[in-house]
N, C-alpha and C positions, 0 to 999 in steps of 0.2 A: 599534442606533442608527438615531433615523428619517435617510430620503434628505432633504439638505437640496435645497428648491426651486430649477432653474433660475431665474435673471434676475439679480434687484437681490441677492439672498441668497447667489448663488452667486459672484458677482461682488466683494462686500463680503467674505466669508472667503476668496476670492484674495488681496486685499488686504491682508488683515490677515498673511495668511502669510507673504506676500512683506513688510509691514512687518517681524514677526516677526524673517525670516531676516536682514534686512540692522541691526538690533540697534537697530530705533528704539525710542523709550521706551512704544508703541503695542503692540508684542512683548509677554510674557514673556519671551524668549530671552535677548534683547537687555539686561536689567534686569540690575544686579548690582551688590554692595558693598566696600569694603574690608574686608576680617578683618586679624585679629591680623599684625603683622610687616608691614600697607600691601599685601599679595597680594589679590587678585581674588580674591572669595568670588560664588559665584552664590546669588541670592536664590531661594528658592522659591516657587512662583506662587500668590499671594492672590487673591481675587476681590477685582473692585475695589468699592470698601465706594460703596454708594448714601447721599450725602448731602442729608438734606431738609431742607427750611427748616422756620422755625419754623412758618410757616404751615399748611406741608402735614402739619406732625406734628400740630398740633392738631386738621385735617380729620380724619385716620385713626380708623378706627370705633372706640370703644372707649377716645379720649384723654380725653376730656371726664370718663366715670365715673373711668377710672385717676388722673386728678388730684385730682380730690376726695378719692380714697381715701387717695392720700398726702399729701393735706392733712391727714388726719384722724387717720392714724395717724403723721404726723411731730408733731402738735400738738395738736388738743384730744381725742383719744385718751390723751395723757399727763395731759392736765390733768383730765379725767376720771378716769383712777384714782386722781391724788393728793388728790382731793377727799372730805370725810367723807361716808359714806353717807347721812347724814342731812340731808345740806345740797346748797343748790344755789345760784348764784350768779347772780345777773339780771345782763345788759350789761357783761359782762366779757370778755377778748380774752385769747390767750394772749400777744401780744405784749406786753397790761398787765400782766399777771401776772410774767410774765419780768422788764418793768424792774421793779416793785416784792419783785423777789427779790433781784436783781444787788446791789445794797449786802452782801447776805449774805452771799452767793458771794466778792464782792472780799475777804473777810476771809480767804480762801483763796489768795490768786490772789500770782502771783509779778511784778512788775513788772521789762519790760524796760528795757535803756538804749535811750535817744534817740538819737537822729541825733546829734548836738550833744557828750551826755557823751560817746558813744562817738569824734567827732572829737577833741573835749580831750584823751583818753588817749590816742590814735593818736599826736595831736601834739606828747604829750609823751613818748611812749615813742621818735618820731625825734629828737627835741633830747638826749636823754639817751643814742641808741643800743643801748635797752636789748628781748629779745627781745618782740613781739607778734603775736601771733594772731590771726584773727577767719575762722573757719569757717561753715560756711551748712549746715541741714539741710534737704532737702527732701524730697520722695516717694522719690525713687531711694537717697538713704542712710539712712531711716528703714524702707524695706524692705528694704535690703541688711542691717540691725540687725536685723529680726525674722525671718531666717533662720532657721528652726530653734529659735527662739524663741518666736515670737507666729505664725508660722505656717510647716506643711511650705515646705520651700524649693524642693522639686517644684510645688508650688502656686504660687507667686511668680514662678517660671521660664514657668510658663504662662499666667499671667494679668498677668503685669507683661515682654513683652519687649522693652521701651524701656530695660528696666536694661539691656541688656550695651550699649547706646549710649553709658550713662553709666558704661561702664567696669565692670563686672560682671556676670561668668556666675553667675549662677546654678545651681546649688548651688554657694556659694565662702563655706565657712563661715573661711577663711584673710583673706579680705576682710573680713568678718563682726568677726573679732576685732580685724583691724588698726584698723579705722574707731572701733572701741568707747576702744581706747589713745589713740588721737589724740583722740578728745572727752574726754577725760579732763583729757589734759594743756592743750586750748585755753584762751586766755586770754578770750578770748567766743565764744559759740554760737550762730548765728542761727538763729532756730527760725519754724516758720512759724503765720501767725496763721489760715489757713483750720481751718475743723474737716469738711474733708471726709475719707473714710473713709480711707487713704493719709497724713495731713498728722496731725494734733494729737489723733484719735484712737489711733493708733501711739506717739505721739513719748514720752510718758511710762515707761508700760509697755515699748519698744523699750528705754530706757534703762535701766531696772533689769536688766528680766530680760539686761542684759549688763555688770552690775555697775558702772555709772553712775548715782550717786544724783543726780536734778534738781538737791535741793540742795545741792550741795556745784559748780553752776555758776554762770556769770554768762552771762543770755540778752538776743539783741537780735533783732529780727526778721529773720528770713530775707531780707529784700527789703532791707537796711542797705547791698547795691552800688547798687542804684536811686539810693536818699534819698541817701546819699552823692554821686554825680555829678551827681543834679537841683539838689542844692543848692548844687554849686560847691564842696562843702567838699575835695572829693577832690582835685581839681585845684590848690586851694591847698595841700593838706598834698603833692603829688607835687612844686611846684614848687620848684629848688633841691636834689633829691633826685634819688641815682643810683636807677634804675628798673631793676627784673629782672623780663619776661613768660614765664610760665610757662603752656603747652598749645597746642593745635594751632589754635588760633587766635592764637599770638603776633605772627606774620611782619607780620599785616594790622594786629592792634592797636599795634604797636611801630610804625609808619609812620604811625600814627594820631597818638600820642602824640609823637611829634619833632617833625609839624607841627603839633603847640597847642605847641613850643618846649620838651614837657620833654626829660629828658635818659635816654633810654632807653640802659643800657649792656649787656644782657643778653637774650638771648632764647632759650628751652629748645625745643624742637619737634622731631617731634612726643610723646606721651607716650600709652604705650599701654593705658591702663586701669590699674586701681588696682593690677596687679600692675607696674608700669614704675613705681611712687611713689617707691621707695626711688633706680633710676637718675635721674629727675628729681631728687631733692633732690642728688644729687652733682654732676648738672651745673650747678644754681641755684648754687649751693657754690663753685662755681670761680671766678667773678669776683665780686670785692667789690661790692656794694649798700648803699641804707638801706632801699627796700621794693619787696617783691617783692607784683607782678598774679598773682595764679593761677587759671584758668579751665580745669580738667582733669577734670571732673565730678565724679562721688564719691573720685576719685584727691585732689582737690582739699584735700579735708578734712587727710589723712596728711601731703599734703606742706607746707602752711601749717604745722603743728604742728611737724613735725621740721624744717624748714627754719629755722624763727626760732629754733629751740633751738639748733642745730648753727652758727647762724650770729651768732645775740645779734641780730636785725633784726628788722625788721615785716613781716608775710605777709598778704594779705588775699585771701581767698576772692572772688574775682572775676567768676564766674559767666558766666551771658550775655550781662552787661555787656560782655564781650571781646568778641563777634559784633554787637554793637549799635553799639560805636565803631570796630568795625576796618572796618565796613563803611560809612562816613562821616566826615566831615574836619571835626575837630574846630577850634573857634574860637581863636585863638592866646590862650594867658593865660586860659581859662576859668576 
């Protein structure tokens, strides 16, 4: 190990050690998480990741060819092969290309419900008291689906570990299945409209290969908790209706929601990742509602499903939407 230099050098890793020791966030020592059961889990120590602006990543030697190249081979690399050897096409774009395709393609394409259809049905399935679902797929349950499927679930665990955040260790081919029953049985699926590599290139294949045929669902977009609050319509199908929050951000959202005047009668917390789904729905279960908030990450999907089944109610996948309003004081009567 080189001797580090007396002065400013010697003086700054004093510092730091003595930060260290007394558990500031300047430390490693000092850093640590909750694990399973709410116990102190200590975190292991990452370097802390250098973030560049865009600017200075474009300076970096060697940005300027790398872009090109994936300009080239994200787009007229493709257009190039699909082109007849014999031909060549003067002032053409790939991006003209693509819209004068897209008519073709939509003859393939499944359409989602709207904001709107999908409030209609919400709003008639509380007048009616009859069960309703609306689930959200996103990166963390569309990888939790190609466990084992679409890829080693060793691989996932290493290269995705923001799943067990959203409630899933990896390798947990028992999560894998559950997730698969509950999109089955939901009454809508929000799926997401990115196609980056995680998101809607997964999401089809994820489905089959867990014996989930596309069509035999009904899909709305994954961001349906957004559209829904931006547009007010949430707020009006919640008001006059008993309200059950479900996940560990209930306490904040339920305090949210009394003071816009709804009538929150229920609140589950906390829930421990998607093996706690089945306790959660028992505790949802206990006091009577007409729709329950659920914000429990990929837990989230299970307990929407059996919860409205087991209870003839409406469950709506709630998402970050719960951290967005629990952390701000909503408008009375939104």
């Amino acid at each position: 190990m080189k001797r580090i230099a007396r002065g400013r050098g010697a003086a700054a890793l004093k510092r730091f050690r003595a930060g260290s020791r007394k558990g500031k966030l300047g430390g490693r020592r000092g850093v640590g998480i909750l694990g399973r059961k709410g116990r102190l889990r200590r975190r292991r120590p990452r370097p802390s990741p250098r973030v560049a602006t865009e600017a200075q990543r474009q300076e970096a030697p060697g940005y300027g060819e790398g872009y090109l190249e994936g300009l080239y081979d994200g787009g007229e690399r493709l257009l190039e092969a699909a082109l007849p050897g014999d031909r060549i096409v003067p002032d053409v774009s790939v991006a003209e290309v693509l819209a004068a395709g897209i008519p073709h393609v939509l003859t393939r394409s499944i359409r989602l419900l709207g904001t709107e259809e999908l409030c209609a049905e919400l709003e008639a399935a509380l007048a009616a008291g009859r069960p309703y679902s609306v689930v959200r797929l996103g990166d963390g349950e569309l990888l939790t689906l190609a466990q084992d499927t679409l890829k080693p679930a060793a691989e996932i665990a290493r290269e995705s570990p923001f799943l067990s955040y959203a409630g899933v260790d990896a390798p947990d081919r028992a999560a894998r299945d559950e997730l698969a029953a509950a999109i089955r049985r939901a009454t809508v699926v929000g799926v997401p409209l990115s196609r980056r590599p995680n998101y809607q290139p997964l999401l089809f294949e994820a489905l089959r290969r867990n014996g989930v045929p596309p069509e035999s669902l009904r899909f709305t977009s994954s961001m349906v908790n957004y559209a829904l609050h931006e547009s007010g319509h949430l707020m009006r199908l919640a008001a006059g209706k008993r309200i059950a929050v479900v996940g560990n951000s209930a306490d904040a959202l339920a305090r949210a929601l009394r003071a816009a005047g709804l009538e929150v009668v229920h609140t589950v917390s906390p829930v421990d990742g998607i093996a706690d789904y089945a306790s959660a729905v028992e505790r949802a279960a206990a006091v009577p509602f007409d729709l329950a908030l659920v914000s429990a990450g990929v837990a989230a999907v299970p307990i929407c499903v059996w919860l409205s089944e087991r209870t003839g109610k409406a469950a709506f996948d709630f998402g970050h939407m719960a951290d967005r309003l629990g952390g701000t004081a909503l408008p009375p009567g939104e």
